[in-house]
MILUMSE-764296 format. One record per atom (N, C-alpha, C): atom name; residue in three letters; x, y, z; residue number from 1. Coordinates in steps of 0.1 Angstrom, whole numbers. Layout:
REM MILUMSE-764296
NODE  a   r     x     y     z   k
NODE CA ala     X     Y     Z NUM
...
This chain:
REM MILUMSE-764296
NODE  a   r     x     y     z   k
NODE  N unk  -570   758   564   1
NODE CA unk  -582   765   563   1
NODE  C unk  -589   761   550   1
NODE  N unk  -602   759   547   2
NODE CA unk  -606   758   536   2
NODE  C unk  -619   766   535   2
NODE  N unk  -622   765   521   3
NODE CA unk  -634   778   514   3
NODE  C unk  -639   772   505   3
NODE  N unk  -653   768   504   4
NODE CA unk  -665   771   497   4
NODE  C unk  -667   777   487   4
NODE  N unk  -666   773   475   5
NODE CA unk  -670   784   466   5
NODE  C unk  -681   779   456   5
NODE  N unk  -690   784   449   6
NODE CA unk  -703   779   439   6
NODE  C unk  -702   787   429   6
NODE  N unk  -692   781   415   7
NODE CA unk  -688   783   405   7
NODE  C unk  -701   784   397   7
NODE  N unk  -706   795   391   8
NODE CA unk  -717   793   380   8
NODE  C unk  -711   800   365   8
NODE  N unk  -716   788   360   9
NODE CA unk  -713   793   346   9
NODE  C unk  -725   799   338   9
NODE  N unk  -731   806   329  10
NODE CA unk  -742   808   321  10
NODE  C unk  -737   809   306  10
NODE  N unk  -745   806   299  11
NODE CA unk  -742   807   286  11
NODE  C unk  -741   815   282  11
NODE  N unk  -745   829   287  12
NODE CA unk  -740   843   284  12
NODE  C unk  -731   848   287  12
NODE  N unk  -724   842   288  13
NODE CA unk  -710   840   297  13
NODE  C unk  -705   851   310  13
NODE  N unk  -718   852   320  14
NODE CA unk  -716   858   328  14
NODE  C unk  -714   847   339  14
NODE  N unk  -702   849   347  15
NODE CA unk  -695   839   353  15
NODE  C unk  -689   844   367  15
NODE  N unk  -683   838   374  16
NODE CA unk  -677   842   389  16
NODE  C unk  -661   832   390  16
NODE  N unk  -657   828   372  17
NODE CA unk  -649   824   373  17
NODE  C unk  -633   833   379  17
NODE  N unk  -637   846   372  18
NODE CA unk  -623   853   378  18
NODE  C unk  -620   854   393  18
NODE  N unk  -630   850   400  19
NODE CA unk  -630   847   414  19
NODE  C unk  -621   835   419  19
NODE  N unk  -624   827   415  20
NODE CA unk  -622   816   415  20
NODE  C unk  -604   815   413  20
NODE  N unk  -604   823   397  21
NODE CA unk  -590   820   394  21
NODE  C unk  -584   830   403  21
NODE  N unk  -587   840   412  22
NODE CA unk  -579   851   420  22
NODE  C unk  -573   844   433  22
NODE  N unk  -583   835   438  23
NODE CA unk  -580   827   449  23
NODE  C unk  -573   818   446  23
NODE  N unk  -572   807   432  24
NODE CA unk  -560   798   427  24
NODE  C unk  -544   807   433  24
NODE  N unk  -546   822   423  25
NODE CA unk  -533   829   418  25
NODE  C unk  -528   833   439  25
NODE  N unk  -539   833   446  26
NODE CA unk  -532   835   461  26
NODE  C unk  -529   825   466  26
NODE  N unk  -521   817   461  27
NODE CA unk  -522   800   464  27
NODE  C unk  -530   790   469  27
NODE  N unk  -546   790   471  28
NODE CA unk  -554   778   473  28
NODE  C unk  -556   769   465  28
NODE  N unk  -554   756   467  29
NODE CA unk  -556   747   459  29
NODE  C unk  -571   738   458  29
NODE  N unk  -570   736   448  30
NODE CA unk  -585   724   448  30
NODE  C unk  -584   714   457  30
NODE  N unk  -597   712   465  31
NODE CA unk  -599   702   472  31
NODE  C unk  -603   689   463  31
NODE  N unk  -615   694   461  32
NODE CA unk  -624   686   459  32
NODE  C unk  -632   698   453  32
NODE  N unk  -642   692   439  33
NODE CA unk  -651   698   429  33
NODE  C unk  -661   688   429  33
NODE  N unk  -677   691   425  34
NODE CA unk  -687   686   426  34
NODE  C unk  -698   693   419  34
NODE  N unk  -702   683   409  35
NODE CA unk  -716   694   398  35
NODE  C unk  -725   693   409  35
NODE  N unk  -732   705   403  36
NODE CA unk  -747   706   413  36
NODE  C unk  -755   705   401  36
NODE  N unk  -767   707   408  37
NODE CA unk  -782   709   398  37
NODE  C unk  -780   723   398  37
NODE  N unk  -786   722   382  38
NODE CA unk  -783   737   372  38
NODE  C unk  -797   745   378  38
NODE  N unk  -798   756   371  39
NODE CA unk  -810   762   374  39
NODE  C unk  -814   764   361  39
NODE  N unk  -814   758   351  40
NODE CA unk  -819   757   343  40
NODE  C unk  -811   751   331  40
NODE  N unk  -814   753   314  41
NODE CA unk  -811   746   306  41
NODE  C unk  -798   754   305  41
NODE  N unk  -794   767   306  42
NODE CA unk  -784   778   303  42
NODE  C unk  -774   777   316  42
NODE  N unk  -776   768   326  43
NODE CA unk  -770   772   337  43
NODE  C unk  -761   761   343  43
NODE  N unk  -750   761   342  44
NODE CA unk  -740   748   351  44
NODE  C unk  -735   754   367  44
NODE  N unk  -737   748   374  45
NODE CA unk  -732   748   392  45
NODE  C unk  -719   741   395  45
NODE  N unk  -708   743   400  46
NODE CA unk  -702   735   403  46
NODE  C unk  -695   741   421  46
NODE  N unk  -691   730   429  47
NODE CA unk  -694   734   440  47
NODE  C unk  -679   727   445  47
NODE  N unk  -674   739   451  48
NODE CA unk  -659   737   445  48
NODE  C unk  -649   739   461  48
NODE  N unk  -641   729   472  49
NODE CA unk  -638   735   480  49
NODE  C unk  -618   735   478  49
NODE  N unk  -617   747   484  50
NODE CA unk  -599   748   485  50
NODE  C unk  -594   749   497  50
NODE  N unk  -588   748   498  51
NODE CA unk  -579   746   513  51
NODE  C unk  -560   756   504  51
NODE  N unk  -561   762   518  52
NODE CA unk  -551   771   513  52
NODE  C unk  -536   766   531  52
């Protein structure tokens, strides 16, 4: 099975990383990772799929 996820970072450091790490800690692993286009100068995308 794999999952989709769209990692944003902001420079305020409001983030959706602890998501991210919750699904690592239930064992999914990285597929494959891919930058996107930011939404601005403050804003990184990355487009991230796991397979568990």
């Amino acid at each position: 099975m794999q999952k989709a996820i769209i990692v944003s970072y902001l420079t305020d450091k409001k983030n959706n990383l602890e998501e991210l790490n919750e699904l690592l800690s239930q064992g999914w692993k990285v597929v494959s990772q891919s930058s996107m286009g930011g939404g601005g100068m403050n804003t990184v995308h990355s487009l991230v799929i796991l397979e568990k």
